[in-house]
C-alpha positions in Angstrom: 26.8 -47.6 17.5 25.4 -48.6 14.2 21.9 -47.5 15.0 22.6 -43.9 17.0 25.0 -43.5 13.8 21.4 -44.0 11.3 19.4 -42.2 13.5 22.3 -39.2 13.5 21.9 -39.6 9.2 18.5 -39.4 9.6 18.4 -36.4 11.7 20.4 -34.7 9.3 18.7 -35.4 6.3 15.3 -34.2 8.3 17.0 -30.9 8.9 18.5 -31.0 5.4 14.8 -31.2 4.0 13.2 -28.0 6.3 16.5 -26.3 5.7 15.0 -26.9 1.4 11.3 -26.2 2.7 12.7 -22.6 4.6 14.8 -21.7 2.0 12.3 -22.3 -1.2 11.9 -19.6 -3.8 8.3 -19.4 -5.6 7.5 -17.4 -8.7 5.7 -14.0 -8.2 2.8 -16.3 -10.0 3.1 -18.7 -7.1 3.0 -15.8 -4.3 0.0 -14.4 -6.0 -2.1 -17.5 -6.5 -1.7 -18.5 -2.7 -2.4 -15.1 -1.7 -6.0 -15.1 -3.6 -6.3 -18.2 -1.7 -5.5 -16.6 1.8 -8.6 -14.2 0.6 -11.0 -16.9 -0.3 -11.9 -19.6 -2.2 -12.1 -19.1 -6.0 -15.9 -19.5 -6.0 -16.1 -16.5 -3.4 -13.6 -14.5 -5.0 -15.5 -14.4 -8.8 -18.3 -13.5 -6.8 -16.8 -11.0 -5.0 -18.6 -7.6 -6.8 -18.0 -4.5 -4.0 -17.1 -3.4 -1.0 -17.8 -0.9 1.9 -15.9 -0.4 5.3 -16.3 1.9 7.8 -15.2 2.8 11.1 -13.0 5.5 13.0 -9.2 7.1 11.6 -6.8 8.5 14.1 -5.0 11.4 12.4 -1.3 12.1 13.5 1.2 14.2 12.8 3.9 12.2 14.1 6.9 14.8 14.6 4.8 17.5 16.8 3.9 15.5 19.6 1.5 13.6 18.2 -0.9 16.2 17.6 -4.0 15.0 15.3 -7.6 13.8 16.1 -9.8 11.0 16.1 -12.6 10.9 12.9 -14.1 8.8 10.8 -13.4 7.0 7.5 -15.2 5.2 4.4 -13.9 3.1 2.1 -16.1 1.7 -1.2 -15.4 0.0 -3.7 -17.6 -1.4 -6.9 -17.0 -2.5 -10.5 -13.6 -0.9 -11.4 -14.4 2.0 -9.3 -13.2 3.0 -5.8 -13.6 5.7 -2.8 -11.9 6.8 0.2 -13.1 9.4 2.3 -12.3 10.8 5.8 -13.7 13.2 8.8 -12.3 14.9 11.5 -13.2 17.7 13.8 -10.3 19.8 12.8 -11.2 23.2 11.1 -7.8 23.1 8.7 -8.2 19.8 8.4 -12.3 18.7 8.1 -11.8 16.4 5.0 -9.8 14.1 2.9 -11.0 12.5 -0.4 -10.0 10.4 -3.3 -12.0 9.1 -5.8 -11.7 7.1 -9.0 -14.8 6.9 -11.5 -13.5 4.0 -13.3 -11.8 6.4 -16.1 -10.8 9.3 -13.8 -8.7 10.1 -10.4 -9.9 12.8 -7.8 -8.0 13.8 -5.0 -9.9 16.5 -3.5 -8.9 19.8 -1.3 -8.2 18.7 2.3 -8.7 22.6 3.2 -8.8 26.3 0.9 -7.0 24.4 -1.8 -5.0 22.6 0.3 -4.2 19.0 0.0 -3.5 16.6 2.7 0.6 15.4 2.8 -1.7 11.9 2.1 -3.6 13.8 -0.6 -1.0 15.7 -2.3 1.3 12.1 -2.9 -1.7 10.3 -4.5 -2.1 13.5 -6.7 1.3 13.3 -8.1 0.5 9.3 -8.6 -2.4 9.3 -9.4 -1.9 5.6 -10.4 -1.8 4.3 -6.9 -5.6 5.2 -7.0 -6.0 4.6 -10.8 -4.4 0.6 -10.4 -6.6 0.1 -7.2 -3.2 -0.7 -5.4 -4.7 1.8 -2.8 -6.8 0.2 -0.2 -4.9 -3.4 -0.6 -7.9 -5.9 -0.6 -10.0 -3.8 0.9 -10.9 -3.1 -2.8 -12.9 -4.8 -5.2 -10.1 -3.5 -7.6 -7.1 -4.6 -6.0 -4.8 -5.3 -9.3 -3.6 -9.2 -7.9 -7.5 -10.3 -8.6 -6.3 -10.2 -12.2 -3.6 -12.2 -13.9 0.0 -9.7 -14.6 -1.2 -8.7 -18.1 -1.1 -5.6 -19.8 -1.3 -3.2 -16.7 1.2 -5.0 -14.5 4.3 -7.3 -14.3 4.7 -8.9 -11.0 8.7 -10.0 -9.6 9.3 -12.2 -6.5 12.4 -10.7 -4.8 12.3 -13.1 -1.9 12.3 -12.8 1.9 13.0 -9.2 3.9 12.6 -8.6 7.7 10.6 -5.7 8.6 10.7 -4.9 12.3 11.2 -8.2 13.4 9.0 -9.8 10.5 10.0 -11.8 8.0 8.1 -11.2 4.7 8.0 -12.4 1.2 8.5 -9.4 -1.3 7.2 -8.9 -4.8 8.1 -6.1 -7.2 4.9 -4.2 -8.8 6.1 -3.0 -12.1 3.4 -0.8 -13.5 3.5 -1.5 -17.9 3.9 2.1 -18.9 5.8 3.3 -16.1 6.2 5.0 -12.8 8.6 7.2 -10.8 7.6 5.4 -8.2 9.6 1.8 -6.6 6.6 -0.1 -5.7 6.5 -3.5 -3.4 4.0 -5.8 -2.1 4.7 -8.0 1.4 3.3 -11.1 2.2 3.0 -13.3 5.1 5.0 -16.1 4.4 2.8 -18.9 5.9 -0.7 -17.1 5.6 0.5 -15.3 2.4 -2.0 -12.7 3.9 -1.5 -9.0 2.2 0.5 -7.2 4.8 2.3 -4.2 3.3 2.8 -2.0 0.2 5.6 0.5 0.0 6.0 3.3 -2.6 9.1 5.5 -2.6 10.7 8.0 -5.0 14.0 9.5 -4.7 14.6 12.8 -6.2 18.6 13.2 -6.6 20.3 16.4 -6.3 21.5 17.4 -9.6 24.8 19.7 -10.5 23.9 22.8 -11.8 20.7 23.0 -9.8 21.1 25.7 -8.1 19.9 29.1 -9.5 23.4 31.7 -10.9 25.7 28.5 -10.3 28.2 27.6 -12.2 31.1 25.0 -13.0 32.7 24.1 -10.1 30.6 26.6 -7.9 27.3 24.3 -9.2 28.7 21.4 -8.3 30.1 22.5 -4.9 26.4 24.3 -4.4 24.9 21.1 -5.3 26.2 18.8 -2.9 25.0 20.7 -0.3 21.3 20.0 -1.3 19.3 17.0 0.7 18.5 14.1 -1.9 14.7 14.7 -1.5 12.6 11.4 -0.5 8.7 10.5 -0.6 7.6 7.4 0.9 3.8 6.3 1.5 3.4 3.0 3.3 0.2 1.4 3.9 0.1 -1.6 6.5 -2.9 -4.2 7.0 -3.6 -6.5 10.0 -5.6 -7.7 12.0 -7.3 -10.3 9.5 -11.1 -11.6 10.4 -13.7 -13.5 8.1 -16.2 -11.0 6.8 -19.1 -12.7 4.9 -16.3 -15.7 3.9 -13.6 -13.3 2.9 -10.5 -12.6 5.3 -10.0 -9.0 5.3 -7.9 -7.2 7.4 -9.7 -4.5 10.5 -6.7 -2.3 11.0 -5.5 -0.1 7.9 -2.8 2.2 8.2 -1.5 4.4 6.2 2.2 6.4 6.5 4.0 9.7 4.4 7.6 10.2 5.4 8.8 12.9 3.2 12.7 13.5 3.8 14.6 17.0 1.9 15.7 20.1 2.4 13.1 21.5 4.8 13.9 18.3 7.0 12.0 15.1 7.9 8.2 15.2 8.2 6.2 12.1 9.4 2.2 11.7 8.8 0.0 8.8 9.8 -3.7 7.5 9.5 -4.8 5.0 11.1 -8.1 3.0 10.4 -9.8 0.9 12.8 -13.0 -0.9 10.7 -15.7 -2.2 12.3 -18.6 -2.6 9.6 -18.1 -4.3 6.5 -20.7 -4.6 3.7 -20.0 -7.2 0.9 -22.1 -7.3 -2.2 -24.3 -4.8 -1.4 -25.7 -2.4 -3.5 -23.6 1.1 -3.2 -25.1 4.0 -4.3 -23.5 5.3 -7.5 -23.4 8.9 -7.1 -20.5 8.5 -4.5 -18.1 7.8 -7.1 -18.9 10.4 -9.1 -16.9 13.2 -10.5 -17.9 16.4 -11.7 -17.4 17.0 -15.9 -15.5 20.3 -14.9 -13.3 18.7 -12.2 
């Protein structure tokens, strides 16, 4: 009796301990350090200088059937600079492009001064670009390569579930401010880069509706949508390039929800060539003086 009654004490304080281990909170300092880890190893990382991917994008505009097309995408990266560019056989749609120079942020036409849903939320935050939060760690500039200084302040808000996976969460607070709520996942065993969400929400506000008045506003008021942006990229499919564990699949969402209803955008990025450290010519960051 006395030894089932010490193994039943030891059993419990075994569970008591993972119960500790499951349910321990880091610092945002902690998340990022083992993150740069999942990457590489700090030798690799400070020599890590730029970056080109390419491969094919699969285009969808999720709430008409799926309609879209398969092209192809680029994304560079090299000393504080950054470039994204995409293809596709669709004549109102032939291009997308954003570009940061290292000083400036380009988001170019999609189509007769057009921009993409994609293009037209990185042009009214521009500092998604400008930060090189865009891309994750598939740029050289990805913000968590640098200590929280200056630019950034980083906040561990712990655990979330996210279609079935649990994630640790930290808060992106941009020094200067942003409209924007933006949030960082990470794998809680690999503490691999999985997700970044950035959402606004513009409130209806009384009054804001033109010849409205008093009461009249207010009742004319509540009867606009709350209007909400949302752009979600997602990363998986992780794989050793060249000694650094960078993720194949990219996606990237828009959700836009207001008074014209819900819209729904994706691109998705399947990579298949990777080029570390290798020379990239300049000229595909540039940006013309009069742009």
């Amino acid at each position: 009796m006395k030894k089932l009654f010490c193994l039943a004490g030891f059993i419990f304080v075994i569970e008591m301990m993972g119960a500790n281990v499951t349910a321990q909170k880091y610092t945002a300092e902690e998340v990022r350090e083992r993150h740069l880890a999942s990457i590489a190893i700090k030798e690799k990382l400070a020599a890590l200088k730029n970056i080109l991917a390419t491969g094919t994008v699969r285009y969808k505009v999720l709430r008409q059937g799926g309609v879209g097309a398969d092209g192809r995408v680029a994304l560079a990266s090299d000393s504080g600079k950054s470039l994204i560019a995409m293809n596709f056989p669709i004549s109102t749609y032939p291009s997308d492009k954003f570009v940061f120079n290292g000083k400036k942020v380009k988001i170019d036409f999609a189509y007769n001064n057009v921009r993409s849903y994609l293009g037209n939320f990185l042009y009214g935050y521009d500092e998604i670009v400008s930060d090189g939060l865009l891309g994750g760690i598939l740029s050289v500039n990805w913000p968590l390569y640098q200590v929280a200084s200056e630019n950034y302040k980083l906040d561990f808000e712990g655990k979330k579930t996210i279609e079935g996976r649990e994630m640790l969460v930290l808060r992106y607070v941009r020094k200067g401010g942003s409209d924007l709520a933006i949030k960082l996942f990470f794998d809680p065993k690999t503490f691999a880069h999985l997700r970044t969400e950035y959402r606004r929400l513009v409130s209806s506000q009384i009054g804001s509706i033109s010849g409205a008045q008093g009461a009249a506003a207010a009742d004319a008021s509540s009867s606009v949508l709350e209007s909400r942006q949302s752009l979600i990229e997602e990363f998986s499919d992780f794989k050793n390039v060249d000694g650094y564990n960078l993720p194949q699949r990219y996606r990237a969402y828009i959700l836009l929800e207001g008074s014209q209803g819900t819209r729904e955008y994706e691109w998705v990025a399947s990579l298949s060539d990777f080029y570390v450290n290798q020379a990239i010519d300049a000229s595909v960051f540039e940006i013309p003086s009069n742009q």
